[in-house]
Steps between C-alpha positions, in 0.01 A plus 500: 500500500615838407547819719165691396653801543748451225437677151693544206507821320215584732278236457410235752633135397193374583361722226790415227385152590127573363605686274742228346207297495257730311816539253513128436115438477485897276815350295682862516807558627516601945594867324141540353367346785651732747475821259084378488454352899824574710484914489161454736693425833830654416294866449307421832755669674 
């Protein structure tokens, strides 16, 4: 298990794990994934 406070370029790695998955099940790259899902926590702030 993971520290859940960790993030990478300001994302949670609990998120970059969903998102990972939505880029495997979308077929686009995590980029496009991230540039369409990932800005929504990483703006929260």
């Amino acid at each position: 298990m993971t520290d859940p406070d960790v993030t990478i370029d300001g994302i949670p790695y609990a998120e970059l794990i969903d998102l990972g998955t939505i880029a495997k099940s979308e077929g686009i790259s995590y980029e496009e994934v991230i540039d369409r899902f990932g800005s929504q926590s990483s703006n929260a702030g």
